[in-house]
C-alpha positions in Angstrom: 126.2 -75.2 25.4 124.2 -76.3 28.3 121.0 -74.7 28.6 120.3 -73.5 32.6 116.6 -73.3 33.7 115.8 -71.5 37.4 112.8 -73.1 37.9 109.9 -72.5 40.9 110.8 -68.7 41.5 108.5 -65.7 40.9 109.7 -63.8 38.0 109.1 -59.9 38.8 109.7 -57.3 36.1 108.4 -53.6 36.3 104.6 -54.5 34.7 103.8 -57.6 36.9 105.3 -60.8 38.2 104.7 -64.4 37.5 105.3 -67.7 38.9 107.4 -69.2 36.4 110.1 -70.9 35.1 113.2 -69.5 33.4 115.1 -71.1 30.3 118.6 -69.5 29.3 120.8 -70.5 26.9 123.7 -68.9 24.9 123.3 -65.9 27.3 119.7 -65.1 26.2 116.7 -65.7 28.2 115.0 -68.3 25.9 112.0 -68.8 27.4 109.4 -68.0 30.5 106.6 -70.3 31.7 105.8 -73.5 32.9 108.7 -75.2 31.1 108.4 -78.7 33.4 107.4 -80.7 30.2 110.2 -79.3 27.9 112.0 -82.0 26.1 115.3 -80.8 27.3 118.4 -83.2 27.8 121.1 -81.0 28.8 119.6 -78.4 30.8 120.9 -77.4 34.7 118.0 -76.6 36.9 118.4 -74.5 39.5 115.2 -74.5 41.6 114.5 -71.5 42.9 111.1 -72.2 44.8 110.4 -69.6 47.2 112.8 -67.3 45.5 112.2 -63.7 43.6 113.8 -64.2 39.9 114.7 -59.9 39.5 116.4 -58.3 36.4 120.1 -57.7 36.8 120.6 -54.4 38.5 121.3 -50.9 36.3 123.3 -48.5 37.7 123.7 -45.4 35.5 125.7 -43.5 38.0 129.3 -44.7 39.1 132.6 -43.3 38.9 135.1 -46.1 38.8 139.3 -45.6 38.7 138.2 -41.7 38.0 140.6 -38.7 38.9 139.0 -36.4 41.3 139.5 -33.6 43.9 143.5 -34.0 43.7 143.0 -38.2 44.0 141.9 -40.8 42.2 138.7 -43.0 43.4 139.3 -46.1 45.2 137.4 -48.8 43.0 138.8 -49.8 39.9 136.9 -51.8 37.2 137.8 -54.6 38.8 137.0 -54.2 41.9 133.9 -51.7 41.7 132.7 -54.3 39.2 132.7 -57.4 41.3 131.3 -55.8 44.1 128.6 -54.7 41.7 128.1 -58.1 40.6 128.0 -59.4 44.2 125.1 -56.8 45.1 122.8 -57.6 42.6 124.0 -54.8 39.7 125.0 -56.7 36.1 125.5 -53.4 33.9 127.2 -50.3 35.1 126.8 -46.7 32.7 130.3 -45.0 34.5 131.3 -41.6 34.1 134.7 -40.8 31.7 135.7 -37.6 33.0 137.9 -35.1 30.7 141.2 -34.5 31.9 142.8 -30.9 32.1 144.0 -30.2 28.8 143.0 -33.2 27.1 140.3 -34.1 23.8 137.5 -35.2 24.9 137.5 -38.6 22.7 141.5 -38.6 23.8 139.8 -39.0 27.6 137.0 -41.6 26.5 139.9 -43.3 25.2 141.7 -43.6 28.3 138.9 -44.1 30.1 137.8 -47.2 28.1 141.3 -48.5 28.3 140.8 -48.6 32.1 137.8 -51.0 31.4 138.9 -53.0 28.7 139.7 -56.9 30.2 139.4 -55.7 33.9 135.6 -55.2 34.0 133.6 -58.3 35.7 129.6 -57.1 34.5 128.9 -55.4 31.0 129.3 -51.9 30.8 128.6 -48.7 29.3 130.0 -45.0 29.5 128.8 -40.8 29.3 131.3 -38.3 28.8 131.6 -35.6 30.9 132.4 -32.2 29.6 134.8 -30.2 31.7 136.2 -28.1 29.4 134.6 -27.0 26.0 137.7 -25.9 24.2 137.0 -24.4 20.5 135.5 -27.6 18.4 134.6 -29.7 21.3 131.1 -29.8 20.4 132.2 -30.8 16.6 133.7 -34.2 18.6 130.4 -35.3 19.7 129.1 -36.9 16.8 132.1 -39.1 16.6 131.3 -40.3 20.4 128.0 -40.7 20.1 129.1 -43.2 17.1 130.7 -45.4 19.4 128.2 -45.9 21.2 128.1 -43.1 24.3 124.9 -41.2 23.8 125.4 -39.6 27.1 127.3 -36.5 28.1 127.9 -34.8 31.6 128.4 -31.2 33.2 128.9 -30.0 36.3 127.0 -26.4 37.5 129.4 -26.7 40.6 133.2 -26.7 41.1 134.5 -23.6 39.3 138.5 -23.4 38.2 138.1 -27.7 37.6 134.7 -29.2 36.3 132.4 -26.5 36.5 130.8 -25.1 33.0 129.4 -21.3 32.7 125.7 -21.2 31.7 126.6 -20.5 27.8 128.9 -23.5 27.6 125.7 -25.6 29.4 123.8 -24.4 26.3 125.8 -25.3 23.6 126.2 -28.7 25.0 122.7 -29.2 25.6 121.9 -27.7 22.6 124.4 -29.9 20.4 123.7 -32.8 22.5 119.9 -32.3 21.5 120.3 -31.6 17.4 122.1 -35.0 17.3 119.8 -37.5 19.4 122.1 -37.5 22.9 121.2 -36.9 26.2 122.5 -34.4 29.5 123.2 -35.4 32.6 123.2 -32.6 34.9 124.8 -32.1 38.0 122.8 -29.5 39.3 124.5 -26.8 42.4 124.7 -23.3 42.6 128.1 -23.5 42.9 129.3 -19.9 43.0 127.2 -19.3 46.2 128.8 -22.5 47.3 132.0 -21.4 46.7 131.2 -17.7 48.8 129.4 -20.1 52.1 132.3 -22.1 52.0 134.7 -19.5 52.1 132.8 -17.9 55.0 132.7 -20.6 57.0 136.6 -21.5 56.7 137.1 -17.6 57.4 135.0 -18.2 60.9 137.1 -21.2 61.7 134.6 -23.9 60.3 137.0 -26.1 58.5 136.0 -29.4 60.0 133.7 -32.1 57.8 130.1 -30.9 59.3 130.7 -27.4 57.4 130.5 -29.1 54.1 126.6 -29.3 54.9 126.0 -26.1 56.0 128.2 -24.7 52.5 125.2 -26.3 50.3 122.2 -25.7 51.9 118.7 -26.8 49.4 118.6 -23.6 47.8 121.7 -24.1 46.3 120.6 -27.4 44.5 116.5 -25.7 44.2 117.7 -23.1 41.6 120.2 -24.6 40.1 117.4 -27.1 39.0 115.1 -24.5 37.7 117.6 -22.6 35.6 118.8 -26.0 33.4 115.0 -26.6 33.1 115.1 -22.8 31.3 118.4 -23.7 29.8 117.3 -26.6 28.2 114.3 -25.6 26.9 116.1 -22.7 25.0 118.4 -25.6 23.8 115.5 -26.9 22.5 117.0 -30.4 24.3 116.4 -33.2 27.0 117.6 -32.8 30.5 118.3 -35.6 33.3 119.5 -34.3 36.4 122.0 -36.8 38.2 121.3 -37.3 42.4 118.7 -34.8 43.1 118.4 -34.6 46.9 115.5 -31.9 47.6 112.1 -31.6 47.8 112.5 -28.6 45.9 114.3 -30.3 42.9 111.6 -32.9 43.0 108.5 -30.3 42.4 110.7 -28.1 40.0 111.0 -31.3 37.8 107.3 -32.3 38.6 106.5 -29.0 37.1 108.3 -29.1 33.9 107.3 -32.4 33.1 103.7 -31.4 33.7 104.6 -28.7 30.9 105.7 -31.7 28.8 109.0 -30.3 28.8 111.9 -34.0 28.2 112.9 -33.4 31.9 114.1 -36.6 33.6 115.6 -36.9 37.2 117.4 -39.8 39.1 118.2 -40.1 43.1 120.1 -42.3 45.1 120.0 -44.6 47.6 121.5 -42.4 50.7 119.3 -39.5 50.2 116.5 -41.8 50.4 117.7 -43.6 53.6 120.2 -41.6 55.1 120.1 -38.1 57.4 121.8 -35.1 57.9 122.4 -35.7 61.4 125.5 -38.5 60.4 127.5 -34.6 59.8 127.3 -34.2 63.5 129.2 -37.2 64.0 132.6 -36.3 66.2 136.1 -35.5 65.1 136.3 -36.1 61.3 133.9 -39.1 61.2 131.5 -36.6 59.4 133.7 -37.2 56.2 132.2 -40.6 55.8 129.5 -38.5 54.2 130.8 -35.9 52.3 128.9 -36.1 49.4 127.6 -34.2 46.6 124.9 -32.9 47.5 124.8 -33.7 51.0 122.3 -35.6 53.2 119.4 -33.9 53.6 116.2 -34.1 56.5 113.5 -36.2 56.6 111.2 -34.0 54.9 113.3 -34.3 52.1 113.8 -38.1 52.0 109.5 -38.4 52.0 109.5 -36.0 48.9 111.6 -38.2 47.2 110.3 -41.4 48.0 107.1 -39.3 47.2 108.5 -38.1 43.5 109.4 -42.3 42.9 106.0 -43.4 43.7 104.7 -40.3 41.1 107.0 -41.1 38.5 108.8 -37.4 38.9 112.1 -39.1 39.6 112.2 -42.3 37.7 115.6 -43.6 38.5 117.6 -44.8 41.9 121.3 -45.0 41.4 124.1 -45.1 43.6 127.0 -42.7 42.7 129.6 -44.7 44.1 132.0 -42.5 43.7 134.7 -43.9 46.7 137.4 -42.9 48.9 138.9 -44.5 51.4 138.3 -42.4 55.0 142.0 -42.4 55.4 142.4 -40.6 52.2 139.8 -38.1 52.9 141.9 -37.4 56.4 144.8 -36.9 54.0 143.5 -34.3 51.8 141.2 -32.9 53.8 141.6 -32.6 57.4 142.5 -29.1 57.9 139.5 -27.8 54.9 136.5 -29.2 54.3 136.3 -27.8 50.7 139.5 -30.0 50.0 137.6 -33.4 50.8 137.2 -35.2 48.1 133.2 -35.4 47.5 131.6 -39.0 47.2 131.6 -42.6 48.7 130.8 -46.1 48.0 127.1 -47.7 47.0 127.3 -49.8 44.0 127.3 -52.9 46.1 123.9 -52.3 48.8 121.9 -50.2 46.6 119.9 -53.3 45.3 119.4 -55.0 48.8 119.4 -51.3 50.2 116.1 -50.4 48.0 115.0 -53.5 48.3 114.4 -53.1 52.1 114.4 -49.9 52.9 111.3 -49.6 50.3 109.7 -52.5 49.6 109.9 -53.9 52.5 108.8 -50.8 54.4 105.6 -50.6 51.6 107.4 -47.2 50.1 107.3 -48.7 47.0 106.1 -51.9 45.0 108.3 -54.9 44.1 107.7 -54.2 40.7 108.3 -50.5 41.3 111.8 -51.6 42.8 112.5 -53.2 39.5 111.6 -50.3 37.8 113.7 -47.7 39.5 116.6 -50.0 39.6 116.9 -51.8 36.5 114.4 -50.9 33.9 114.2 -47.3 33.8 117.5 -47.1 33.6 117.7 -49.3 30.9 115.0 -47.2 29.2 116.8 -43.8 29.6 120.3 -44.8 28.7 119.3 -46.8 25.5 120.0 -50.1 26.9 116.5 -51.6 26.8 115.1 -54.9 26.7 118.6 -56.3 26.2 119.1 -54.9 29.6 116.3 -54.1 32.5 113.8 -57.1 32.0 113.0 -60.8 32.4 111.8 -61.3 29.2 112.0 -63.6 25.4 115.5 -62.6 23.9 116.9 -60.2 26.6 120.6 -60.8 28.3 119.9 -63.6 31.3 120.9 -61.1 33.8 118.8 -62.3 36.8 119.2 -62.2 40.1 117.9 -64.9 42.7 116.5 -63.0 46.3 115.4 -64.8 49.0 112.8 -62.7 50.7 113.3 -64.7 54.1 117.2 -64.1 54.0 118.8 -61.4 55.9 121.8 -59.1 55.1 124.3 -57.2 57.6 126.3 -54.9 55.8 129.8 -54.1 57.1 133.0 -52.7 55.8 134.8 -56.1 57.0 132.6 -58.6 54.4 131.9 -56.2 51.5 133.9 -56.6 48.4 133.8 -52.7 47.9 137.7 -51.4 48.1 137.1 -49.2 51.1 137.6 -48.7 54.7 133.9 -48.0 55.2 130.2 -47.8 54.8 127.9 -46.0 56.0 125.3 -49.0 56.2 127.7 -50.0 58.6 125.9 -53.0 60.9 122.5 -52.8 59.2 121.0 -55.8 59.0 118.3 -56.0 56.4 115.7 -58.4 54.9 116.2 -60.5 52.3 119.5 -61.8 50.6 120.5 -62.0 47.3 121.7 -65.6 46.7 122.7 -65.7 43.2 123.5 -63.8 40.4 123.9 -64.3 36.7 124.7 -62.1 34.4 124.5 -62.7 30.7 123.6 -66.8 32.2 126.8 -67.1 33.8 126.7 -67.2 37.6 129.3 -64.6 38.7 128.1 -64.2 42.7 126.5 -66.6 45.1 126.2 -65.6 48.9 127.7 -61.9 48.4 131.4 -63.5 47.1 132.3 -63.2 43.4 132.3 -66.5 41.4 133.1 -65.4 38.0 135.8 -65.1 35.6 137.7 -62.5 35.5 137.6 -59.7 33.2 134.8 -60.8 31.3 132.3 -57.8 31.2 131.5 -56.3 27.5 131.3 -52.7 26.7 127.7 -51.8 25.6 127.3 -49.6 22.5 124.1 -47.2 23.7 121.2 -46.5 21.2 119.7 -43.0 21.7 116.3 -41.8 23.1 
């Protein structure tokens, strides 16, 4: 097979960058340097001068062809996989949620089905625990064998995902005594429940309320009692799309205790506001997520908790659908909106500008939060998150001069909208390769189809 070398670009990966050179072949990065005078025949160089050579995005939060608040989300694995690709992301960790009723390896089953021969970047899966029927725990072994070290629960949505405190610590505690990990999503959400049935009783039914129903407390102690759960369960905790400054000190604490407390964001609570729920008529749904927006003092206290190291991971939850079918569902209640929206494809340029560019963060700090850590938490490092001697050749080529306007008419996402709508931002990701193939060029998919690889996870 041909070897491919990018040459003349500045390779950045989370402990420094380089001016170097980049040999791949077979998939594998081969080689970094000066690699002019290699006695190479069949090689394709790409030069890359004035270009930043960046590891292939991780995105350990997405929630692709998932059933959801009465629908089912609008990317597929196609789909949310190519627009990945095309924003700079080469390995998704995506969310296999248990259906009513169902096993939970009969659900990773189905889930992995959806994947198999659709999916365009290499992939890998947690499995979230809705239901912990007699012997579910005894099941976990057997996932963690195929290679999902990961599971997920919800402290919100009672009656569908929702599990009670006891159920939390026998999956944390199970989870622990066999090497996986927690993800948390962390809400209060019987007081949820009671504000949003308040507000529906006053006649607040429209999109803004959803705010209003989940104030920061609600997230704030949620937080603080899985950090006392977890220790009792003797077990690690990550908390998925923390959104409060509150969050951000409670984990700042525990880690300070040396307690195995981990914590991600994403990329709209670090650039977008509350005020978008003010929006008229139902445009407010655009931004019904889970948690909402917040304020700016929020947004500096994460950016803050990145820069410390409290919150080591930026992810996207994309977790789409479609306006129209948000009007559908939800138009007469707010609490029947179903709670996400797209990212996977702008978080990378997204981060990129929004905080290196605007010196909230380091270049190498970018790479960390959006490919590297990731890697490192979910068991997927060094074939994943770094330029480096025998890891995948998933790179991607930015060209710092570029520029990038983001609109719901050019992105490859499957939805009606984003809300980066008419941003335009610096730099533009030219190329990407993942696993040494180039699969996007200019934001448009140029791979083959189908060709992603499920990734077998180690554990922590």
């Amino acid at each position: 097979m041909t070897y491919l070398m990018l040459t003349g670009g500045r390779v950045v990966n989370s402990g420094g960058s380089v001016d170097a050179d980049v040999l791949v072949h077979n998939g594998k990065i081969e080689a970094i340097g000066n690699l002019s005078g290699l006695p190479i025949d069949d090689v394709e160089r790409v030069d890359c001068s004035g270009r930043l050579l960046l590891p292939g995005g991780v995105d350990v939060h997405t929630h692709l062809d998932s059933p959801m608040m009465g629908t089912t989300t609008s990317d597929d694995f196609e789909t949310g996989t190519r627009a990945a690709a095309c924003g700079g992301t080469t390995t998704l960790v995506d969310f296999a949620m248990q259906g009513p009723g169902e096993k939970l390896l009969e659900s990773l089953d189905k889930h992995r089905a959806k994947a198999q021969g659709r999916a365009a970047v290499d992939y890998g899966f947690h499995m979230c625990v809705t239901d912990l029927y007699d012997g579910a725990v005894d099941e976990f072994t057997e996932i963690m064998q195929t290679g999902v070290t990961s599971f997920k629960v919800f402290m919100a949505y009672r009656g569908t995902l929702m599990l009670h405190d006891g159920a939390l610590f026998n999956v944390l505690r199970e989870s622990g005594r066999i090497g996986g990990q927690v993800c948390v999503h962390a809400e209060n959400g019987d007081v949820i429940d009671r504000l949003a049935a308040d507000l529906v009783a006053a006649g607040k039914t429209g999109p803004g309320s959803h705010e209003i129903s989940r104030p920061p407390s609600t997230e704030i102690e949620a937080v603080r009692r899985a950090i006392q759960i977890a220790r009792m369960a003797d077990s690690p905790i990550y908390f998925v799309h923390l959104s409060t400054e509150g969050a951000v000190e409670a984990v700042a604490e525990a880690r300070s205790q040396d307690h195995a407390v981990a914590g991600e964001t994403c990329t709209h609570y670090l650039t977008l506001d509350r005020s978008l729920y003010d929006a008229p008529g139902f445009e407010a749904a655009k931004v019904v997520l889970t948690p909402p927006l917040r304020t700016e003092e929020h947004r500096a206290a994460l950016w803050r908790g990145l820069r410390a190291g409290t919150l080591g991971v930026v992810s996207s939850d994309h977790c789409p659908f479609c306006l129209e079918e948000k009007r559908r569902l939800g138009a007469a209640d707010f609490r029947a909106i179903p709670n996400g929206g797209p990212g996977v494809e702008h978080r990378m340029i997204v981060m990129y500008a929004e905080g290196v560019r605007k010196n909230q963060i380091s270049l190498e700090k970018f790479v960390d939060l959006t490919a590297t850590a990731p890697a490192r938490q979910f068991g997927l490092f060094p074939t994943k998150g770094a330029i480096v001697s025998g890891a995948d050749a998933d790179i991607v080529v930015l060209d710092p001069n570029g520029t990038t306007t983001i609109s719901a008419q050019t992105q490859n996402q499957r939805m009606d909208y984003t809300p980066y709508e008419g941003w335009t931002l610096p730099g533009s990701l030219e190329a990407v390769y993942s696993r040494g193939e180039e699969v996007a060029r200019g934001g448009k998919y140029v791979g083959a189809g189908g060709r992603g690889r499920f990734l077998a996870r180690s554990t922590l």
